[in-house]
C-alpha positions in Angstrom: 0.0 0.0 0.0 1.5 3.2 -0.9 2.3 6.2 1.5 0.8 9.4 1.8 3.0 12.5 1.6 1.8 15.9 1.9 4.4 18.8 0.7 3.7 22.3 2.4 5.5 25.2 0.8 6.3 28.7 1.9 6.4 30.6 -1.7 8.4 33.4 0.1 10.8 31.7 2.5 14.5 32.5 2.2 16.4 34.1 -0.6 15.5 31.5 -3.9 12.9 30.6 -6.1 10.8 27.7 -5.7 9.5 27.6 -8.9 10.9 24.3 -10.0 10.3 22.5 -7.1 7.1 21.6 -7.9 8.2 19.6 -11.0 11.1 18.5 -9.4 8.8 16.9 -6.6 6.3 15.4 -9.7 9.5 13.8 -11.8 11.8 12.5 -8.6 9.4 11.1 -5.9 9.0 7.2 -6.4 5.2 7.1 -7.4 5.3 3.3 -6.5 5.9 4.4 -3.4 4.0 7.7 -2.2 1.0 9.3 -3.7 1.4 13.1 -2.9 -0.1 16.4 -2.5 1.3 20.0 -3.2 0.0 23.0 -1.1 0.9 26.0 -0.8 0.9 28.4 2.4 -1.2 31.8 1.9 0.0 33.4 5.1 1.9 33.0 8.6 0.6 30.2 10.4 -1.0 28.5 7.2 1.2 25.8 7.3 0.4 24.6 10.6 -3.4 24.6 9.7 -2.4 22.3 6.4 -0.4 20.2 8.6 -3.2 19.7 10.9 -5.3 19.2 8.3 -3.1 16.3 6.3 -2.6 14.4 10.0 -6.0 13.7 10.5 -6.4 12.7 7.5 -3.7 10.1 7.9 -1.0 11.1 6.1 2.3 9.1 7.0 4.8 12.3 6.3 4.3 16.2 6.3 7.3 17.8 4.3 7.8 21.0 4.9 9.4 22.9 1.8 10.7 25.9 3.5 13.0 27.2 5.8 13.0 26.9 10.0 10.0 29.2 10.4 8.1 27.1 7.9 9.3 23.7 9.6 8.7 25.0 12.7 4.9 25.5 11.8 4.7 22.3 10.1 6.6 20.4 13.1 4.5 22.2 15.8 1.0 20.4 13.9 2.3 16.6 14.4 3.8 16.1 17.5 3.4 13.2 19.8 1.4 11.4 16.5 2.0 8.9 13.6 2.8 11.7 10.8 6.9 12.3 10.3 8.1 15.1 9.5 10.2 15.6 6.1 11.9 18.4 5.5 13.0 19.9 1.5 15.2 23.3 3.0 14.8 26.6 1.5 15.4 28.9 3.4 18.1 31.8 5.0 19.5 29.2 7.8 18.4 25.8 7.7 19.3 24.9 11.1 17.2 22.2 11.8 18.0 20.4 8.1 22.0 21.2 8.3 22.0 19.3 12.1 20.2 16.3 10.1 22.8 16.6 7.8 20.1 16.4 5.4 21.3 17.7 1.4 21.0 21.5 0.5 19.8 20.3 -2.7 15.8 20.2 -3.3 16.1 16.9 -6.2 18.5 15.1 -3.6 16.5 15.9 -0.7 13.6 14.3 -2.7 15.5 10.9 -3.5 16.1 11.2 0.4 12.4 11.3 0.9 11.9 8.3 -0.8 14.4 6.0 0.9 11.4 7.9 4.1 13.5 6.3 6.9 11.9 7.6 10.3 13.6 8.3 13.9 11.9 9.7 16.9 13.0 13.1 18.3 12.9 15.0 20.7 11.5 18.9 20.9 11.2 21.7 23.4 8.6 24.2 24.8 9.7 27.8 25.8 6.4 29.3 27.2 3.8 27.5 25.2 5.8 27.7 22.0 7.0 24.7 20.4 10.7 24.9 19.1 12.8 22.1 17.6 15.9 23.1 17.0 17.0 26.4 19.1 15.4 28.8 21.7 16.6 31.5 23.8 17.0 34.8 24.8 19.4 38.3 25.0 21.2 38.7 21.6 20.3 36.1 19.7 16.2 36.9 20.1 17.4 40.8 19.8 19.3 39.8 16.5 16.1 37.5 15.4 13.9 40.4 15.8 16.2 42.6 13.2 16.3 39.9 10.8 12.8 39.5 10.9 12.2 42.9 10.5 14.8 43.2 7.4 13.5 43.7 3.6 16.4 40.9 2.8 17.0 37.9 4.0 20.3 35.9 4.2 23.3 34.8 5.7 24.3 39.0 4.9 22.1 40.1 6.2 22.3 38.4 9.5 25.7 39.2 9.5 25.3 43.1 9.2 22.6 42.8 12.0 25.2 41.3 14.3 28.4 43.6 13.3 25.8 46.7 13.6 24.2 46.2 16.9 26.7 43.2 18.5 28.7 46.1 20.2 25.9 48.2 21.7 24.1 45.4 23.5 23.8 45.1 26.7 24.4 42.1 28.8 21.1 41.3 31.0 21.7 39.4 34.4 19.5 36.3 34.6 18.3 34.1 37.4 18.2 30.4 36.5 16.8 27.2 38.1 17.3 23.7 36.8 17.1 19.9 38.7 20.5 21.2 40.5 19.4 24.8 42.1 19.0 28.4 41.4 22.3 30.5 40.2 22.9 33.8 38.7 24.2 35.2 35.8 24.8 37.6 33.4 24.8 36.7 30.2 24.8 37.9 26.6 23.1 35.2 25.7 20.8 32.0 27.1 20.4 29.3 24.2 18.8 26.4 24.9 19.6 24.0 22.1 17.7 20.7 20.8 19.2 20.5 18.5 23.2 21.7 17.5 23.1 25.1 15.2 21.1 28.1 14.7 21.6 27.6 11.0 24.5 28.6 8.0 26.3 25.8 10.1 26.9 28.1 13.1 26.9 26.0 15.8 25.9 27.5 18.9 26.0 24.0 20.8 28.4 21.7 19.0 27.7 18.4 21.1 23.9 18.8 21.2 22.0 15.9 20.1 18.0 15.4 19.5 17.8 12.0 21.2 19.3 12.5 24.3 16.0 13.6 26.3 18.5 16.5 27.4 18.7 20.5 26.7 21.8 22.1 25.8 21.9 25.2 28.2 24.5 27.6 26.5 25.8 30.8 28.6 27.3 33.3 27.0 29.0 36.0 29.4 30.2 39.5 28.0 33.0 39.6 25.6 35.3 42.7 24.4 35.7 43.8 20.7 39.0 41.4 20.3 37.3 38.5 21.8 34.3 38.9 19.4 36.4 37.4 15.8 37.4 34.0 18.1 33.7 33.2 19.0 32.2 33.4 15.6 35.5 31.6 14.1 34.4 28.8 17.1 31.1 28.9 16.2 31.5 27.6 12.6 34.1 25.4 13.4 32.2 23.1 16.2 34.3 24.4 19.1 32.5 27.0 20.7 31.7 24.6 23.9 35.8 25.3 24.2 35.5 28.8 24.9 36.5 30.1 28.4 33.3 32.7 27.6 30.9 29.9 27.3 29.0 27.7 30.3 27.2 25.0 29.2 25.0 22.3 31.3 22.3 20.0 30.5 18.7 19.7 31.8 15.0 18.7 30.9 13.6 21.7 32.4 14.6 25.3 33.1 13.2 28.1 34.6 14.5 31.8 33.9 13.7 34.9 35.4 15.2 38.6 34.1 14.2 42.1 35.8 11.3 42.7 32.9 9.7 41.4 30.2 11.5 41.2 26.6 12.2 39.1 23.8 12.9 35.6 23.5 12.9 33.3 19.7 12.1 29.8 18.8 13.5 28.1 16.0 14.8 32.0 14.9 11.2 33.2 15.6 11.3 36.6 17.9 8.3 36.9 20.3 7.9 39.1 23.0 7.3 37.4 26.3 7.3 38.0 30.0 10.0 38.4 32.9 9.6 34.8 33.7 10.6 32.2 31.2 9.5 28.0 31.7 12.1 25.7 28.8 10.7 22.0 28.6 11.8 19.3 27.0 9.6 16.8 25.0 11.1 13.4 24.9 11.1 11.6 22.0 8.0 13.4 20.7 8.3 13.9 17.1 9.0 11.9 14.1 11.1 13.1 11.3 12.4 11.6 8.2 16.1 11.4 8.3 19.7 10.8 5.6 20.3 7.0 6.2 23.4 8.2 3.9 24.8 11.6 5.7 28.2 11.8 6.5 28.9 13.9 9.4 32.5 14.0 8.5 31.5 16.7 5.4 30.7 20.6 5.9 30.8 22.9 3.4 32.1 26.3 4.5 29.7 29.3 4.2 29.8 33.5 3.8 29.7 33.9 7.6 32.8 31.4 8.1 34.8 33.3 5.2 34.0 36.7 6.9 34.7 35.7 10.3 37.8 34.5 9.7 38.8 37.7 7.6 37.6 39.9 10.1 39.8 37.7 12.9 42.5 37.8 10.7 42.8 41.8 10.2 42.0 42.2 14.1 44.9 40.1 14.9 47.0 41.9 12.0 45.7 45.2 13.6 47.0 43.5 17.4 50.3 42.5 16.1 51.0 46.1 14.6 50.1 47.5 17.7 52.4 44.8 19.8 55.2 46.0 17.3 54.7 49.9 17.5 54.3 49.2 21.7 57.4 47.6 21.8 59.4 50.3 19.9 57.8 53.4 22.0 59.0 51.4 24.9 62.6 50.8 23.4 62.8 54.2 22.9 61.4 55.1 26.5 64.3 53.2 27.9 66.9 54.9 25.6 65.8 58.6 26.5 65.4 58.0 30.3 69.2 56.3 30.2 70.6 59.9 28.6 68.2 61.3 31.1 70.1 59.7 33.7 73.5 60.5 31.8 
């Protein structure tokens, strides 16, 4: 008996056109296999309605054919049932599809499709929203909200929003209960990661995994200018969890409080929420069509890795020039106070 697979797709998610998918879908799927459906979402939340809609109808796999916002609505409808999730990524980030290791490539994520090989995942809750990859608050919800609030989208432009407002943001101090106690504080950043990247292969929890029934709790205190090229350089290359900067714990429930309301994100979402902040996490709650054939020794590298590590490289060019000119002004100090002396 063949499967039923329902494609939901975001016309206006990230930064290409999706105007071939729909006859790449039509001449790659194995029609001995699936019979299929094609809808298209009219507006936000529209996905989550179709999703609804295909799992009571019995469909054995949702795919959403969008980016992390689009999954996330899709992913948020079929929890805890029979319906997996499948995922064809389009968007700016991708984060939930790069941490699957699932391919970049709509035909090729197709022919991964049809092999439909299904694992059982966790997801989290952060106040009654549903995330799957990432959630959190301080910078990255800040930087979230600009992004959202951009004419473009892309790996750019979430790279300009960071540069532009990274140095003027303040550090908020943060009360945080787990299973172990209450502890304080302050923090750039509070992720709390299902799964391992926000997305564009930055990895903001490196050793994360979505079958653990465990959080990643990332803290990030206050940096300086000089400190700010080494994180991002970490960040792409898996080793953030290395940095001196960085706390990290694990947990299955969190509770946060901060001195007012503000925002927090889900899966890249911004939202604006209250002073006090409930994380939960939603054991092996979801099922999602995985790459029986990734290879989690391959990464490609992206435009935020190339521009981080030029922008480390002429901050360390700028440090070493200074180093140099220091230690001549204080050769020269020690030459004038000895004919001083004289």
């Amino acid at each position: 008996m063949k499967k039923k697979m329902v494609f939901i797709m975001n016309p206006i998610s990230g930064t290409a056109s999706k105007a071939a998918i729909p006859d790449l879908i039509e001449k790659t799927l194995n029609k001995d296999l699936f019979d299929y459906e094609l809808r298209m979402t009219q507006y936000a939340g529209h996905a989550t309605v179709i999703a609804t809609e295909a799992k009571d109808a019995g469909a054995d796999v949702v795919v959403a054919v969008g980016g992390d916002g689009t999954v996330n609505e899709v992913a948020r409808a079929i929890v805890h049932s029979q319906t997996a999730l499948g995922i064809i990524p389009c968007g700016s980030g991708n984060g939930l599809a790069r941490h699957l290791l699932l391919p970049m490539s709509a035909k090729k994520s197709i022919q991964v499709l049809n092999k439909c090989e299904i694992h059982d995942f966790d997801y989290g809750i952060i106040n009654g929203h549903p995330f799957f990859c990432t959630c959190g608050m301080g910078f990255d919800a800040f930087v979230s909200q600009k992004f959202a609030q951009a004419g473009k989208r892309g790996p750019i432009t979430y790279a300009e929003n960071i540069l532009r407002e990274g140095l003027n943001y303040q550090p908020e101090t943060y009360e945080i209960e787990d299973e172990t106690g209450t502890h304080r504080h302050k923090a750039f950043l509070i992720s709390c990661a299902n799964a391992s990247q926000y997305g564009n292969n930055a990895y903001i929890a490196p050793q994360a995994s979505m079958s653990d029934g465990l959080m990643d709790i990332i803290i990030m205190e206050p940096f300086d200018i000089l400190e700010a090229p080494q994180i991002s350089i970490e960040m792409f290359n898996k080793t953030l969890d290395k940095n001196s900067k960085i706390k990290t714990f694990h947990c299955k429930e969190l509770r946060i409080h901060r001195r007012s309301e503000g925002l927090i994100h889900y899966d890249g979402d911004p939202v604006m929420t209250g002073a006090d902040i409930t994380v939960t996490l939603r054991e092996q709650g979801i099922k999602m069509v995985i790459n029986p054939d990734a290879d989690r020794s391959e990464r490609q590298p992206n435009v935020l890795q190339t521009a981080a590590a030029e922008l480390f490289n002429d901050l360390n060019e700028m440090r070493r020039v200074f180093n140099r000119r220091s230690h001549r002004i204080q050769i020269l100090g020690k030459v004038l106070q000895r004919k001083l002396n004289i």
